[in-house]
C-alpha positions in Angstrom: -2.0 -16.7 61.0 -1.8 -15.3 64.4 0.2 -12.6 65.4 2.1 -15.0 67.9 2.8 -17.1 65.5 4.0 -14.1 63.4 6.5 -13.1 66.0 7.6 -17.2 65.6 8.4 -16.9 62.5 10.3 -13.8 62.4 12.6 -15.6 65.6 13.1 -18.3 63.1 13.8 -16.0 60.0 16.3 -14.3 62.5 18.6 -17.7 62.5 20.3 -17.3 59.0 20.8 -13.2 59.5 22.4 -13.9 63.1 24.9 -16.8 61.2 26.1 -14.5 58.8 25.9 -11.3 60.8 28.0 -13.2 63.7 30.7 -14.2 60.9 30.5 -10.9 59.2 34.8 -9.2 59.1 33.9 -6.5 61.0 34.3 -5.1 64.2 30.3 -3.9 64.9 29.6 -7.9 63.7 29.1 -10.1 67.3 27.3 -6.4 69.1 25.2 -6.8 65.8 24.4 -10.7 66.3 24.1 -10.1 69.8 21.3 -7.7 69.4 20.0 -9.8 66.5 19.6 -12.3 69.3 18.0 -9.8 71.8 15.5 -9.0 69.2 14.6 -12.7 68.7 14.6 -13.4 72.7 12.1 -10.6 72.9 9.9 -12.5 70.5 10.4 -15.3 72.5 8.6 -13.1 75.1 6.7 -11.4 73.0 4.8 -14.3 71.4 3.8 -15.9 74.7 2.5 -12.9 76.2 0.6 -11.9 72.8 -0.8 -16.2 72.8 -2.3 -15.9 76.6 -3.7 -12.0 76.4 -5.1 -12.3 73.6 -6.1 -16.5 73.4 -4.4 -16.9 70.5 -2.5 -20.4 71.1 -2.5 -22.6 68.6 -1.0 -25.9 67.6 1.0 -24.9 64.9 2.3 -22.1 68.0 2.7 -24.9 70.4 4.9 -26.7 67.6 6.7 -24.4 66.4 7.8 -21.9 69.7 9.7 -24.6 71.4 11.2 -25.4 68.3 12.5 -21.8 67.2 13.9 -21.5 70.9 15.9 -24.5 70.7 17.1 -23.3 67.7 17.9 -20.0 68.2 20.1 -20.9 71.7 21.7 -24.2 70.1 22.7 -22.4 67.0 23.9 -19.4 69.3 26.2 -21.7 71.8 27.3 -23.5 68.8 28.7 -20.1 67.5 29.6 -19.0 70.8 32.1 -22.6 70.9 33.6 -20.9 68.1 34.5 -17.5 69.7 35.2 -18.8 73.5 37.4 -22.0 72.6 37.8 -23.4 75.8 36.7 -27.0 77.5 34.9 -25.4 80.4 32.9 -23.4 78.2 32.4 -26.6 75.6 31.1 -28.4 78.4 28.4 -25.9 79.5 27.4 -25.7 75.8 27.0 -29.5 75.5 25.0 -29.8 78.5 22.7 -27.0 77.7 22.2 -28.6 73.8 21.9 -31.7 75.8 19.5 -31.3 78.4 17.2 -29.9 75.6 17.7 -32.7 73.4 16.9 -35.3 76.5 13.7 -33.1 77.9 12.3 -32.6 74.5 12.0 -36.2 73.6 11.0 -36.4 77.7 8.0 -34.2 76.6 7.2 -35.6 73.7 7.1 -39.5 75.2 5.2 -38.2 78.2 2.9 -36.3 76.0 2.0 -39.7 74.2 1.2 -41.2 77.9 -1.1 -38.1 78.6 1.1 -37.1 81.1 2.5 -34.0 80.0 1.8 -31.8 82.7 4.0 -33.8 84.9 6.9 -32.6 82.4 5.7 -29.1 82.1 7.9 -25.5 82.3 9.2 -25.3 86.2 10.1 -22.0 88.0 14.0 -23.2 87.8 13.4 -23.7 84.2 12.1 -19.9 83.4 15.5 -18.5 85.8 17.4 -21.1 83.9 16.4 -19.8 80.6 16.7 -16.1 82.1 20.4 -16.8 82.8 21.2 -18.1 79.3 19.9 -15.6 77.7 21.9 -13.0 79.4 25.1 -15.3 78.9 24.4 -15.6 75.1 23.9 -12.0 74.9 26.7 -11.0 76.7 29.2 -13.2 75.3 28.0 -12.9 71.7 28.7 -9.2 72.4 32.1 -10.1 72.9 32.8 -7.0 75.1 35.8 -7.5 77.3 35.2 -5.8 80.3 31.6 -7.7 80.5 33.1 -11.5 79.5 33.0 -12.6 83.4 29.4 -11.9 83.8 28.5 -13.9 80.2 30.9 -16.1 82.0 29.2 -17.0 85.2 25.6 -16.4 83.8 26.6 -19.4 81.3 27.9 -21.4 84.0 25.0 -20.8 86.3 22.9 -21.6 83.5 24.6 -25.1 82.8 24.1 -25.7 86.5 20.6 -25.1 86.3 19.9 -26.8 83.2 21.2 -30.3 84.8 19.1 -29.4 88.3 15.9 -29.0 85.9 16.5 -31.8 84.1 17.1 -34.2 87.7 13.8 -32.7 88.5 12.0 -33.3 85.1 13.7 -36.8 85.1 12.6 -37.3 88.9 9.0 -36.1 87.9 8.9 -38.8 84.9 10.9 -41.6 86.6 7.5 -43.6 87.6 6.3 -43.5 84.1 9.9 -44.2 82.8 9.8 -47.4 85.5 6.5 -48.8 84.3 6.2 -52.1 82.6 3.1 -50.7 80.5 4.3 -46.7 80.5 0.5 -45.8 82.0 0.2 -47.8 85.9 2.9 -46.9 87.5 3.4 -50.6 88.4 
């Protein structure tokens, strides 16, 4: 076991403690889940950097860091519904959850037509995932005077998260057009 895939597994193990810290009758409990979600954020970092410096990327790594980052930000927006109960803010959720849900199985598909690279991480997609960080951390904080910037960062996020996915859609659209999946005819 890797130490990348260490720092996986401890963002995963951080799910259930964030749930229960974020619902937690206290007044310390969303600055508590919102550093819970800092901590795991930095792992997100943390386990990438580690993977590349040290060549230690593995499948069960490749599997599994996608999977505890869609986890850790769908569970956290789901939360976040719960706290900011508003349609605007619904709506940036959904297409967030959504746009993961639609490039994920994007990936996958491409990746089954050996054309994965032409779905890989973009630039806009590393700012995008940037900005909802910062949202989710500021708005699971729950800090009044700093609500606007959780506020725009989450709507700049959802803006960004439909751009990428035009682009990753753009980028597939031949293979999605094919008659066999593999020509481009």
């Amino acid at each position: 076991m890797t130490l990348a895939n260490q720092l996986t597994l401890i963002r995963i193990g951080l799910i259930p403690l964030f749930v229960v810290v974020f619902f937690l009758p206290y007044k310390w409990a969303h600055i508590a889940a919102a550093i819970i979600f800092s901590v795991a954020a930095i792992t997100d970092w943390a386990d990438g950097y580690v993977a590349r410096k040290y060549n230690q990327s593995t499948k069960l790594g490749a599997f599994l860091d996608p999977v505890a980052d869609k986890l850790m930000v769908v569970i956290a927006l789901v939360l976040l519904v719960t706290l900011h109960p508003v349609a605007w803010f619904a709506v940036c959720a959904c297409v967030i959850v959504g746009r993961e849900i639609v490039i994920s199985a994007l990936r996958e598909w491409m990746a089954e037509l050996g054309q994965r690279a032409s779905v890989a991480v973009s630039y806009i997609g590393k700012i995008k995932t940037t900005l909802q960080m910062v949202a989710i951390i500021v708005l699971l904080a729950n800090i009044p005077a700093l609500l606007w910037l959780g506020y725009i960062a989450v709507v700049a996020a959802a803006a960004l998260t439909l751009w990428s996915m035009i682009l990753y859609l753009k980028a597939a659209w031949p293979f999605l057009m094919a008659g066999t999946g593999t020509d481009g005819e």
